[in-house]
Structures are given as C-alpha cells and as structure tokens.
C-alpha positions as CSV (number, residue, x, y, z in Angstrom):
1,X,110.9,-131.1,-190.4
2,X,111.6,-128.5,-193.4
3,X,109.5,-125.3,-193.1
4,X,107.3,-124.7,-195.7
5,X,106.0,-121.2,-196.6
6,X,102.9,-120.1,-196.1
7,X,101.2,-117.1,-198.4
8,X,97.5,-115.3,-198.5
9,X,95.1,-116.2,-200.8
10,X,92.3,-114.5,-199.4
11,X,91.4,-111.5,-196.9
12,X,87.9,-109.6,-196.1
13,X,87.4,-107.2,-193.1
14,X,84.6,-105.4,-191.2
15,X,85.8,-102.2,-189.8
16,X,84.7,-98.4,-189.0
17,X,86.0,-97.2,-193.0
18,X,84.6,-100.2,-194.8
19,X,82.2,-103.0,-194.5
20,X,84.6,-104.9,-197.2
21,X,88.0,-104.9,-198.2
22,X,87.6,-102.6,-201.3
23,X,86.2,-100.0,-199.3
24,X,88.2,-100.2,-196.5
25,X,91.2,-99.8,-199.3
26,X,89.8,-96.5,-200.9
27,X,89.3,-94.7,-197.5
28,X,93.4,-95.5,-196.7
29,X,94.3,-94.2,-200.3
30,X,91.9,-90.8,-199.3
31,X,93.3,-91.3,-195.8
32,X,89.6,-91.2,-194.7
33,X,89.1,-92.0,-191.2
34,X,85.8,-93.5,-189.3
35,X,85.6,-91.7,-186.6
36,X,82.4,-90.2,-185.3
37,X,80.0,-89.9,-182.4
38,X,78.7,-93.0,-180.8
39,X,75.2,-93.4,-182.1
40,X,74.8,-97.0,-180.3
41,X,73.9,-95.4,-176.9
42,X,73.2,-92.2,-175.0
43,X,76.7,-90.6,-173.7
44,X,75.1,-87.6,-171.9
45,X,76.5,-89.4,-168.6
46,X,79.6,-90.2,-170.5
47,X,83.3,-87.8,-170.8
48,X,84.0,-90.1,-173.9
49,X,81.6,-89.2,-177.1
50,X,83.7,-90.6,-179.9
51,X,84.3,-94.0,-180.8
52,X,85.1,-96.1,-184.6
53,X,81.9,-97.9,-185.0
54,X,81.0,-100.3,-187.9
55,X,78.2,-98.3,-190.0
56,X,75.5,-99.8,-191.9
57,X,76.3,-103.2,-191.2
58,X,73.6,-106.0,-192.2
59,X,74.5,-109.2,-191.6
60,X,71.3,-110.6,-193.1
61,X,73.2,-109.4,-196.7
62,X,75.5,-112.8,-196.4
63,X,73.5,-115.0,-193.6
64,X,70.1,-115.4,-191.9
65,X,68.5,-113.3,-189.3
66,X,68.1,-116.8,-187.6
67,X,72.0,-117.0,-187.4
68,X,72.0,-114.0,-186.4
69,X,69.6,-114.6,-183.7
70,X,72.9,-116.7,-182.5
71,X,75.7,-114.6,-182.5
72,X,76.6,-111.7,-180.6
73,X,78.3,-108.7,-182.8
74,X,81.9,-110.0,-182.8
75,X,80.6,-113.3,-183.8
76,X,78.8,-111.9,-186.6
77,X,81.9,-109.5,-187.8
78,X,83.9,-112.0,-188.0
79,X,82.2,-114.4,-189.9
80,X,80.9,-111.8,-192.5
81,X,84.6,-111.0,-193.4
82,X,85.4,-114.7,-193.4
83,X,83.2,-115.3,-196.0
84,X,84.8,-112.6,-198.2
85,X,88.8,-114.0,-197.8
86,X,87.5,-117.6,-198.4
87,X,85.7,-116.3,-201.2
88,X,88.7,-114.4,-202.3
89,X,90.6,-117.2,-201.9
90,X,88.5,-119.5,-204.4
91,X,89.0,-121.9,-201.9
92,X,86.2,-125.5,-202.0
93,X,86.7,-126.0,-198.1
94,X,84.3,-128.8,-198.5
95,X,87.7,-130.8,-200.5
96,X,89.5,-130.4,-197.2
97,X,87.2,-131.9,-194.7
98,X,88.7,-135.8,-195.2
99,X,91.9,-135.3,-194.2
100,X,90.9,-132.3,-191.5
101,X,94.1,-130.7,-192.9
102,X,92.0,-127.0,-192.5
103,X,91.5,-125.1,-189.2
104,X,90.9,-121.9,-188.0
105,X,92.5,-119.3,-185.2
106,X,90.5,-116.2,-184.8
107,X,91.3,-114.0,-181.4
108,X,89.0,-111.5,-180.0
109,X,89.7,-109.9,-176.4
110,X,86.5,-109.2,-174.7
111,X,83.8,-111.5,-176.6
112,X,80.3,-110.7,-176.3
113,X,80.3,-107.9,-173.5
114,X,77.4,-106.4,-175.1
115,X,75.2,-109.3,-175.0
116,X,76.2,-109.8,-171.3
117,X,75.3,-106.2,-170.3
118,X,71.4,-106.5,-171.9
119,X,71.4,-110.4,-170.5
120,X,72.4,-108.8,-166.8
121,X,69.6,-106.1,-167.2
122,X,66.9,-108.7,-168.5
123,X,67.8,-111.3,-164.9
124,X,67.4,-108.3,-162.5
125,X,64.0,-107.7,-164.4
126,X,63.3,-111.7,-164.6
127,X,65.2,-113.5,-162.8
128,X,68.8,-114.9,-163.8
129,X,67.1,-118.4,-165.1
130,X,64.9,-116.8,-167.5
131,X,67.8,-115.0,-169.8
132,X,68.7,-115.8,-173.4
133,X,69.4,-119.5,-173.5
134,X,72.1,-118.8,-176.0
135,X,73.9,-116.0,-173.6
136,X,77.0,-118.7,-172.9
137,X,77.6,-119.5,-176.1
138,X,77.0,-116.2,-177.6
139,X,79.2,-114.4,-175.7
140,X,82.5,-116.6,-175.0
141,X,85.2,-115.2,-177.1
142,X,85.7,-118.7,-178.8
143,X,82.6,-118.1,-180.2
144,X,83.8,-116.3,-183.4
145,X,86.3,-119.1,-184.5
146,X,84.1,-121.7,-183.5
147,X,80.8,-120.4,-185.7
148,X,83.8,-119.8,-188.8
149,X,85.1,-124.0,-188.2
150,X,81.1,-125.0,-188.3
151,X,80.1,-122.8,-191.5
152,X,83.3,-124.0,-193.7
153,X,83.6,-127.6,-192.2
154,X,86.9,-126.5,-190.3
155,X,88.2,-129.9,-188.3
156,X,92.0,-128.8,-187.7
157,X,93.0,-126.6,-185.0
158,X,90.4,-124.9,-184.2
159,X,91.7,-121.7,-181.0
160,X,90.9,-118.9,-179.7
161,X,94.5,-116.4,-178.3
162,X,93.0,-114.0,-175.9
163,X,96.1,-111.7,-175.3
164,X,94.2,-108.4,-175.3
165,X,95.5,-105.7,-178.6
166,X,97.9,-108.7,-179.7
167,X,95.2,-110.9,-179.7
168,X,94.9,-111.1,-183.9
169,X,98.5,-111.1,-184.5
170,X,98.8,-113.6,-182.1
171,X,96.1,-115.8,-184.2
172,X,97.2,-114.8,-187.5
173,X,101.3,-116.0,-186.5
174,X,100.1,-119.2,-184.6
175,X,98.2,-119.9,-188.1
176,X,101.0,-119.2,-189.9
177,X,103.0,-121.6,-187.8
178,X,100.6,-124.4,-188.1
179,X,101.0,-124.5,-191.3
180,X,104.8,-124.2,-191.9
181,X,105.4,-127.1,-189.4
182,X,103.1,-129.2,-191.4
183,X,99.7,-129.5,-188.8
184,X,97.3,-128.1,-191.3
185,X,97.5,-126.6,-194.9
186,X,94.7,-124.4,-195.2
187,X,93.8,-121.5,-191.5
188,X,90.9,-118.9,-191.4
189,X,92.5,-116.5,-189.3
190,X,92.5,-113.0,-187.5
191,X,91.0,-111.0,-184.9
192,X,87.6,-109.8,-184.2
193,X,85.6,-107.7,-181.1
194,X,82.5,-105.5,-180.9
195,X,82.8,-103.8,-177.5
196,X,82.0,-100.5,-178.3
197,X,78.9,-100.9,-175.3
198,X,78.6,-98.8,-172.2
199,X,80.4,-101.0,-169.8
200,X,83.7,-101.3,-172.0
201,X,83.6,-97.5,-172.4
202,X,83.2,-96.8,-169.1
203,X,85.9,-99.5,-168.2
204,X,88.6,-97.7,-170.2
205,X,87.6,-94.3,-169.6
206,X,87.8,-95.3,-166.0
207,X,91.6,-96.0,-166.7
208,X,92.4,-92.8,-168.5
209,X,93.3,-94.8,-171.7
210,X,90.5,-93.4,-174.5
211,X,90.7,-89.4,-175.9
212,X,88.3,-87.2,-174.1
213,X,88.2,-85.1,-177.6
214,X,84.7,-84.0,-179.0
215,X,86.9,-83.2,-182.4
216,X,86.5,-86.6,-184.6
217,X,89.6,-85.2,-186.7
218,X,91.4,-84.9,-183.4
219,X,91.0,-88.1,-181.4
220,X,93.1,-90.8,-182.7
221,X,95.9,-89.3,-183.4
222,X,99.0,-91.4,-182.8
223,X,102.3,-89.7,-182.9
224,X,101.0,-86.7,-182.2
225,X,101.8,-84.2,-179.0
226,X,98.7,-83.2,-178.7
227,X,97.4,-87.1,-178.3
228,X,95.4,-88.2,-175.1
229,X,94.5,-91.6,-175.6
230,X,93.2,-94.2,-177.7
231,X,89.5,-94.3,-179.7
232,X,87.5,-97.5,-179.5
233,X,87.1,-99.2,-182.8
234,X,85.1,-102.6,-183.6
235,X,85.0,-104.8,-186.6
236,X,87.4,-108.0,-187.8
237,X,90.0,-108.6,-190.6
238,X,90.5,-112.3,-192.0
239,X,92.7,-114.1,-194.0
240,X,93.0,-117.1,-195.2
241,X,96.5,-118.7,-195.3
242,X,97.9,-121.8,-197.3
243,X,100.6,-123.7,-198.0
244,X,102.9,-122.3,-201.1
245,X,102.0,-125.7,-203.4
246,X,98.7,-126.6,-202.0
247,X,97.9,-122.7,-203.2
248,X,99.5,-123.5,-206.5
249,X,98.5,-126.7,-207.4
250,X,94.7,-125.1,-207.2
251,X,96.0,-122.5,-209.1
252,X,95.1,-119.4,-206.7
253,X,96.3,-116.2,-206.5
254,X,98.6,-115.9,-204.3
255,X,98.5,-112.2,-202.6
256,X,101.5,-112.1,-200.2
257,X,103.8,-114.5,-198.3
258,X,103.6,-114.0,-194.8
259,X,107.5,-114.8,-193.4
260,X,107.7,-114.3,-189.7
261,X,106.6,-114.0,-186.8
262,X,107.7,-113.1,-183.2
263,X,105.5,-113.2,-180.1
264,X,106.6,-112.3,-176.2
265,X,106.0,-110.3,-173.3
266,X,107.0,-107.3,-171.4
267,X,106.3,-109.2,-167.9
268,X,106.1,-105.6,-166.5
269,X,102.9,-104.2,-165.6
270,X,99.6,-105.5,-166.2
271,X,98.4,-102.2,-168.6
272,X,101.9,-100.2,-169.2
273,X,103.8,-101.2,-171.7
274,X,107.8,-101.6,-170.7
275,X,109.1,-97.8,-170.9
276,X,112.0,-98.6,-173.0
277,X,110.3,-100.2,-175.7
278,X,112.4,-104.0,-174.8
279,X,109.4,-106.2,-175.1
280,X,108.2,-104.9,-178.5
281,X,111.6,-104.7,-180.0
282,X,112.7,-107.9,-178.9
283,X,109.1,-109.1,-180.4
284,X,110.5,-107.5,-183.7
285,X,113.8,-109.0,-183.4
286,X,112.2,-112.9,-183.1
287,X,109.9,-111.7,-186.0
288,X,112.8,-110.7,-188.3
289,X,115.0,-114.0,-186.9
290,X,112.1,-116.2,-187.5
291,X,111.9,-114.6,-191.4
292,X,115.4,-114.9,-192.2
293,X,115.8,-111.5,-193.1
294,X,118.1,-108.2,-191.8
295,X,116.4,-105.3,-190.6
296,X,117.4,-103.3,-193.3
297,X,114.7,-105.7,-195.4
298,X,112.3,-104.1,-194.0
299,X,110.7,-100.9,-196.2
300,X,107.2,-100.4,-194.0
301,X,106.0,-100.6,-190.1
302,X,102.6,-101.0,-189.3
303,X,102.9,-99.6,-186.1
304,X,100.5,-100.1,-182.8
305,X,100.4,-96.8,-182.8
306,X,97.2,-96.3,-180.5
307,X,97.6,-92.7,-179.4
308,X,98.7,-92.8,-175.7
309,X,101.4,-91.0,-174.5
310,X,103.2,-94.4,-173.1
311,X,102.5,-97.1,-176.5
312,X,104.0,-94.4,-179.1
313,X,106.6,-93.2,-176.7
314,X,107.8,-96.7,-176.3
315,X,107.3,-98.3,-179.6
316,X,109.2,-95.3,-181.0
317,X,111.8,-96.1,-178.6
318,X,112.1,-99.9,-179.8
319,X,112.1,-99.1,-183.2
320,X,115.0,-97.0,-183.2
321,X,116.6,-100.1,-180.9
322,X,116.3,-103.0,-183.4
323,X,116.8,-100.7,-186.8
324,X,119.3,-98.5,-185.7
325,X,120.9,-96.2,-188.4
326,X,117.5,-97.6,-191.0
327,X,115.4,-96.2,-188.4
328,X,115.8,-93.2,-190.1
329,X,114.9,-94.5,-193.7
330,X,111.6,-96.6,-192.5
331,X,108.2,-95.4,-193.2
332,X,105.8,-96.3,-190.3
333,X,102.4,-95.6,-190.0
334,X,99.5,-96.2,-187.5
335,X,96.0,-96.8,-189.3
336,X,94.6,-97.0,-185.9
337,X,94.1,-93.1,-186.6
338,X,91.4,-94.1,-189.8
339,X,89.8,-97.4,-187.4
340,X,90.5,-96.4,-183.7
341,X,91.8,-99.3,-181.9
342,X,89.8,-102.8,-182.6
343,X,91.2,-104.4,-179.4
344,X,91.6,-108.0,-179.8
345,X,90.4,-107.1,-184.2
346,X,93.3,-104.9,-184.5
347,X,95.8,-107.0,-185.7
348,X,93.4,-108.9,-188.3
349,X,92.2,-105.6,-189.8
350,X,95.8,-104.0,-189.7
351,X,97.1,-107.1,-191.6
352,X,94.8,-106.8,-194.2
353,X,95.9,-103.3,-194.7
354,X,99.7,-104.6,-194.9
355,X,98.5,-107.3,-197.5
356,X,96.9,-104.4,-199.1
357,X,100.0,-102.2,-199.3
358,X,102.6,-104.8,-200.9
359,X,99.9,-105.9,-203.0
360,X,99.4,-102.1,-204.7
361,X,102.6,-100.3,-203.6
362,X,101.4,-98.0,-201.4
363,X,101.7,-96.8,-197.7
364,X,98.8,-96.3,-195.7
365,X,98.9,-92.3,-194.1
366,X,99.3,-91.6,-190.6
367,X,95.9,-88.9,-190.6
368,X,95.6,-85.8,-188.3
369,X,99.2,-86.0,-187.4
370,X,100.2,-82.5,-187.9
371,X,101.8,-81.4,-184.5
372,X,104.9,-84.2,-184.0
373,X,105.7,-85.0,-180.5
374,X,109.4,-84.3,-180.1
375,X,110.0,-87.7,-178.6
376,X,108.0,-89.4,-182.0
377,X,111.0,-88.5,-184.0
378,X,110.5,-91.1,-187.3
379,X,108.8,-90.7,-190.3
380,X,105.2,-91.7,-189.9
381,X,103.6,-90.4,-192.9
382,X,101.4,-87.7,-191.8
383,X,98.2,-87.0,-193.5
384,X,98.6,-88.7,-196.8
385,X,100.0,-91.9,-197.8
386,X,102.8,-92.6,-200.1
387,X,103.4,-94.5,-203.1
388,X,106.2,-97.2,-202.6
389,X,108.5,-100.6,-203.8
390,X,107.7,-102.7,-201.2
391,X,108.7,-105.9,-200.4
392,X,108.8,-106.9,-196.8
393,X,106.3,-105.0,-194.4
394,X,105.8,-105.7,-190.5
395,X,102.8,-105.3,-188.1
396,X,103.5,-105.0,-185.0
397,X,100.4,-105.3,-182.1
398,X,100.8,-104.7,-178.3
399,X,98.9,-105.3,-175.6
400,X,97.6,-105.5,-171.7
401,X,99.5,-107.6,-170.1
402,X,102.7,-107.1,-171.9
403,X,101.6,-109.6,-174.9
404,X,103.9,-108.3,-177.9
405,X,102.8,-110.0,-181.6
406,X,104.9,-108.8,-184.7
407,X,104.1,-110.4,-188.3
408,X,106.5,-109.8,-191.4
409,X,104.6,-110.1,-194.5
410,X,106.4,-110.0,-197.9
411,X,105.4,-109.2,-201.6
412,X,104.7,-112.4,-203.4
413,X,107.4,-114.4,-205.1
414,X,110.5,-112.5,-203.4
C-alpha cells in the first residue's frame, strides 16, 4: 500500500497561557509563562504551591452546563479545543459519517482524578451506592475521545493511548498513521488531562518529581542548574489531521504536513528515564527514518524538557547522539517552562506550538533559563524566542514507563 501524506488543517488548545490558540500564540512570542499559585485548593498542608492552571475557563461559552454536568475537566478541555481545530479546519464532519472514513485518538494519562477524589468523599459521607451515577463514565480516560467521536459523528477508530507524558504524541502519530496506511482520512487528535487536584499533587510531590519553588519565574525552568523538578500544568491541544487530496479537493488550508513519527521504550525503570538518553534518541532516529529525512533536516526541537535533573540531562544526552556535529547548530526549546507539564496534554499542546512555529517562522523561547547547567550544553533559546526558516520541526515527549513519542512536522508544500 503507497503511503499517503497527511497535513493539519486545524488546531485549538486549552492551556495555562491561553484558552485558544491565538492567545496561547502571543504569550510564546512575549515568552509569557502561566505559572502561578494554585487557587483550586488550600496548599497550607502542601510543600508544592505552584502549579499551570487553566484560568477563566467557561465551558458554557461553546456547550451546555448540562454537558457539562457530564464531563469531568479533561473531558471538557478537550472537547472545547476540538471544537476550535474542526472549526479551523472548515471541516462538515457530518459529510464523513457514510463511509465512517473519520475517527478520533485523544490520550490523556490520569482521566478524571478529580472527580474520583470529591466522588470517594461524597461515599464515606453517603454511602458508595449513592455517588454520581455518571462517576464511571466521567472519569475513564477514554472519556475525552469518546464525548469528541459522539459530538462530530466520529465512527472510525475511535482510542484512547495511555502512556503517561507521551500519551498525546502517542495519539497524534497513531492518527497520523491511520491515515497514511489508508484506515481513515479525516482524525481529531491529541492529548488532554486536568489533574492539578490534591491527590495528584501529593502523588508527585511524594516522588520528588515537582519544584518545591514559591518563585513562579523560577519553577519550570528546564535546562537550568538551578532546576528541581517539574510544575503541573492542565489543559489539551488538538488537531485535526487529513489526507493531502481529501484536504485539497475541499479546498482547505493546509497548515503543516506532519512527516514522521517514531514511538518506543526505555524498558528501564518504571519513572527514570534511561541515563544515556538510548530510548529517546532511538525514538528520534525511527521518527526521522519513518519521514525520510537526514538529521541535518531538522532546524527546531521541541524538547520534553520538564525540568528534572534526570529528563534534561538525558534528553540532552540523546540529542547530541542522533545529530552529532548539527547538534551544535539546532535550536531546541522546552515550552513546558510557559505551560508546566500537561502530563498525558503535553504532547497535543506542544504540537500545536510546533504547528504554530513553521506556520509563522518563529521559535518559541526557553523562559527563565538564565543559569545553564554545564551538562545542558545546546542552544535552548533562553528567555526570548527567535525568528527563523523553518521547515521541518520535531516534538519529542517522554514518559513513565519508558514510553518515548517523537513527531516531525514540516512546513507546508516542502
């Protein structure tokens, strides 16, 4: 079977610097980041304050408060930036019901963890048979692609990857796959989560992975020496992906192609990523096979970047592994210093930033690095982003469990 290529007609995302896709845009090109203190729930028991939460967020703006009734918050994130790509997109989804050649893969890594903390509170109170009748399906994380497939009439492949941080990579590459091999022409895809509750908190402070700094401006701070751990973020980013001549013969804009994808794992340690960077730079290397391209082709790296001593140590490592002497010449960035780090959304919301940057030639900044760690020896555009040619870009997302994801995304029509 001939591979067909696949481009973006349409992307929207929910995140801690913008409710929409515009916004979200404005605050890279300020290199504005969302970090504040949580304002969901008391922390005065809590040695984490800070956290990337969505602000002003009203879902009742697109949808009812009766859906809403229905869908926990990574539900509702999702499905809120959903509607802006397919909007975007100018697709009629209701042309592609007959011949169910339309589905939809959105990842999210916890679910509704939220909903099952208030639902566990309300059975000790109660009693267990008297909770929310919608708690199971609120909460499972299939949720979020499954309410996406019911609104737009979705009847192709409808899946849920839950591979922790790699989890919207992971849905936005299977996507991309469907399509090429022919199984569907038109995915909804991305990743989505809204775990910023006191369990999860709790749960990763209890590992040591999330920044014990009070200073917004010096929490997520990949790259950095003075780093010490990752900042919860929540939200979604979606696009909507198509076959080259089904996008054409419609006449839509076609916003980037997205060329390759690579996904594997560590198969080390269930939270630690492989030291040496192998995993994530043989990820890279399957990405840049799968595209047909050298790594030299490659102008732009959005990195994992999380801000842990371990994930930048070792993604710098695997860089400088598959690029070699071009190592030196490549820009790469984390935005997970403007969101925090959107778990299972990650990967959706840092491809619409990669979308974003071939579309308008720019490369989003890497804020509040201003002390380099030795050991973080590439160029990872501190403070303030850059204007650039770009043509091919990758996204790279890593996560528990060794999952590795890596997208190559490439300017339209090269």
């Amino acid at each position: 079977m001939d591979k067909r290529k696949v481009v973006v007609t349409g992307i929207g995302t929910v995140n801690p610097i913008g409710n929409n896709t515009k916004d979200s845009w404005e605050a890279i090109l300020q290199g504005r980041h969302g970090i504040a203190e949580i304002s969901r729930f008391d922390t005065s028991g809590f040695s984490v304050k800070l956290a990337g939460e969505v602000k002003d967020f009203d879902f009742a703006e697109k949808f009812s408060k009766k859906e809403a009734r229905t869908m926990d918050l990574f539900a509702q994130y999702a499905l809120y930036a959903a509607s802006e790509a397919v909007e975007m997109s100018g697709l009629d989804l209701s042309k592609e019901k007959p011949d169910e050649r339309a589905g939809c893969i959105i990842s999210s890594g916890i679910g509704g963890i939220g909903l099952t903390e208030q639902e566990h509170d309300r059975g000790l109170e109660k009693g267990f048979e008297r909770i929310n009748p919608h708690y199971i399906p609120m909460t499972i994380a299939n949720m979020a692609a499954a309410n996406v497939a019911i609104r737009y009439g979705l009847k192709g492949m409808c899946t849920c990857p839950v591979t922790a941080c790699a989890g919207g990579s992971n849905a936005i590459g299977d996507a991309f796959h469907r399509i090429r091999d022919g199984y569907e022409d038109v995915m909804i895809c991305g990743g989505t989560e809204g775990a910023i509750t006191p369990l999860a908190l709790g749960g990763f402070a209890s590992m040591r992975a999330l920044s014990h700094s009070t200073d917004p401006d010096r929490a997520s701070i990949p790259f950095d020496a003075e780093r010490s751990g990752f900042v919860m973020g929540e939200g979604a980013g979606i696009l909507v992906l198509e076959e080259e001549e089904h996008a054409k013969k419609r006449g839509a804009g076609i916003l980037a192609e997205i060329s390759g994808y690579g996904a594997n794992c560590d198969a080390y340690h269930i939270t630690a990523p492989s030291p040496d960077g192998e995993g994530g730079a043989k990820c890279m290397e399957l990405a840049l096979k799968d595209a047909g391209l050298k790594p030299e082709d490659i102008d732009y790296i959005n990195a994992h970047g999380t801000s842990t001593h371990l994930n930048d140590l070792g993604e710098t490592k695997a860089v400088k592994a598959v690029f070699g002497e071009h190592a030196g010449k490549l820009k790469v960035s984390s935005t997970k210093s403007m969101t925090g780090h959107l778990l299972g959304g990650a990967g959706g919301v840092e491809a619409v930033f990669c979308v974003q940057a071939l579309m308008e030639g720019f490369i989003p900044p890497t804020v509040g690095l201003r002390n380099p760690d030795p050991e973080c020896d590439l160029d990872y555009v501190p403070e303030k982003g850059e204007k650039a040619d770009l043509k091919h870009v990758l996204s790279n997302s890593l996560g528990f469990g060794g999952h590795n994801a890596c997208l190559i995304f490439s300017r339209a029509g090269e």
